[in-house]
C-alpha positions in Angstrom: -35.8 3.3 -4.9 -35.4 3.7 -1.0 -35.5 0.1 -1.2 -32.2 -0.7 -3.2 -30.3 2.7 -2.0 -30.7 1.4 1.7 -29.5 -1.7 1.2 -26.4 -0.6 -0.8 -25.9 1.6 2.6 -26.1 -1.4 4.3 -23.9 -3.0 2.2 -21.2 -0.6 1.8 -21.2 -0.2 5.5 -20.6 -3.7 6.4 -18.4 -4.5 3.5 -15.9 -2.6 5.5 -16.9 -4.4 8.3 -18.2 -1.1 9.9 -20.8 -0.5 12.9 -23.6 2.2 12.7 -21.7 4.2 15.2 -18.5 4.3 13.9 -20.1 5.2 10.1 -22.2 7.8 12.6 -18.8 9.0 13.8 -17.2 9.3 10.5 -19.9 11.3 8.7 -21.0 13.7 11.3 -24.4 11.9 12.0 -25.9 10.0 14.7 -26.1 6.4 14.8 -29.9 6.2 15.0 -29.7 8.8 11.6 -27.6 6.0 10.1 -29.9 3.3 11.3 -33.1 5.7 9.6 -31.4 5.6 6.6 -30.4 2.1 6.4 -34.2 0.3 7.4 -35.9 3.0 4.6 -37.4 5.4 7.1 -35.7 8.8 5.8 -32.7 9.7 3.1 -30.1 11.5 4.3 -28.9 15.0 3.0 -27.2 15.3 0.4 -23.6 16.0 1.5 -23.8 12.6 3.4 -24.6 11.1 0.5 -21.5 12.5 -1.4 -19.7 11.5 2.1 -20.7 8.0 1.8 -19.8 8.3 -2.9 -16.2 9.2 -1.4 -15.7 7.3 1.3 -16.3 3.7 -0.6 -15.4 4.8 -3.9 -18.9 4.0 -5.6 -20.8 6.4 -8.1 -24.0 8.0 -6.6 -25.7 6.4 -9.8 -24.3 3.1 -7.5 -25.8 4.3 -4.4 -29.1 5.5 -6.0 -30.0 2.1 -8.2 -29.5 3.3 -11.2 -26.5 1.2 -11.6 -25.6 -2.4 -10.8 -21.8 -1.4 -11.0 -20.2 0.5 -8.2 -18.5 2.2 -11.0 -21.4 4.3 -12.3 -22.8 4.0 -15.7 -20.1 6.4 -17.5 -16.9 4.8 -15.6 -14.7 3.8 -18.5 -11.6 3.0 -17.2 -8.8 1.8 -19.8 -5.7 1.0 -18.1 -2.6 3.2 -19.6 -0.5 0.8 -21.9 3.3 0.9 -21.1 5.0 2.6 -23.7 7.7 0.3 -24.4 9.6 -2.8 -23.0 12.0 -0.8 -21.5 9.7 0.9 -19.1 7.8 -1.8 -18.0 11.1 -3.9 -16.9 12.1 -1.4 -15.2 8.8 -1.0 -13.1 9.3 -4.9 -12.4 13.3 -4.4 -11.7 12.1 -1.9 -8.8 9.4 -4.3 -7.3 11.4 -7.3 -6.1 14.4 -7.8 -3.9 17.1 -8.7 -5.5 18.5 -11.3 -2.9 15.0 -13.4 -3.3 15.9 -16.8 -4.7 12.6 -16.4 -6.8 13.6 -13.1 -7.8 14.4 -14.1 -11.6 11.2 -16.4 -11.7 9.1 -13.4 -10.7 9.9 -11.0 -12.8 9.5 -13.3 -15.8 6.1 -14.1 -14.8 5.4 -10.3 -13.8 6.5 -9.2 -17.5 4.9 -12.1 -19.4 1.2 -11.1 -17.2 1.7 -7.1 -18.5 2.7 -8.0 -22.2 -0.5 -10.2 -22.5 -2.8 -7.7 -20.7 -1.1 -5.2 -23.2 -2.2 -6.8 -26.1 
């Protein structure tokens, strides 16, 4: 296990293109605790942990190996369908300026993308 949940610390760390010391700085640790944690010489407590859950947005299931998906095993996420037509073009009215040239083009395509997805 220390095996996989170091190197999603790694991971994590430099997908945000993070140093040790800066992580360090961010959590409340030292950088050589971050450095122990990442080359699978000690764990770290458990509200670091839940620090680093937050701070990337990942499940602890995630950090732990239990999961593949960053998500966690229970994430179920089902986007909210629009309710009607009416709603949705006016989300897509209030995203573009009006003066663009491809203002009209845009909007069609934004609508036609959300109908589909809501199918």
């Amino acid at each position: 296990m220390k095996e996989v949940f170091s190197e999603r610390l790694v991971t994590l760390r430099k997908g945000m293109k993070m140093s040790q010391a800066k992580l360090a700085n961010l959590v409340g640790a030292t950088q050589s605790s971050i450095n122990r944690y990442e080359r699978q010489v000690g764990l770290p407590p458990h509200e670091i942990l839940l620090w680093y859950a937050d701070y990337f947005d990942v499940s602890m299931d995630y950090i732990y190996g239990r999961t593949i998906h960053p998500q966690g095993k229970n994430y179920d996420c089902v986007p909210k369908k629009v309710k009607d037509d009416k709603e949705l073009k006016q989300f897509v009215e209030m995203c573009f300026d009006p003066n663009s040239p491809l203002n009209e083009k845009l909007k069609e395509t934004l609508l036609q993308m959300l109908s589909e997805r809501s199918k």
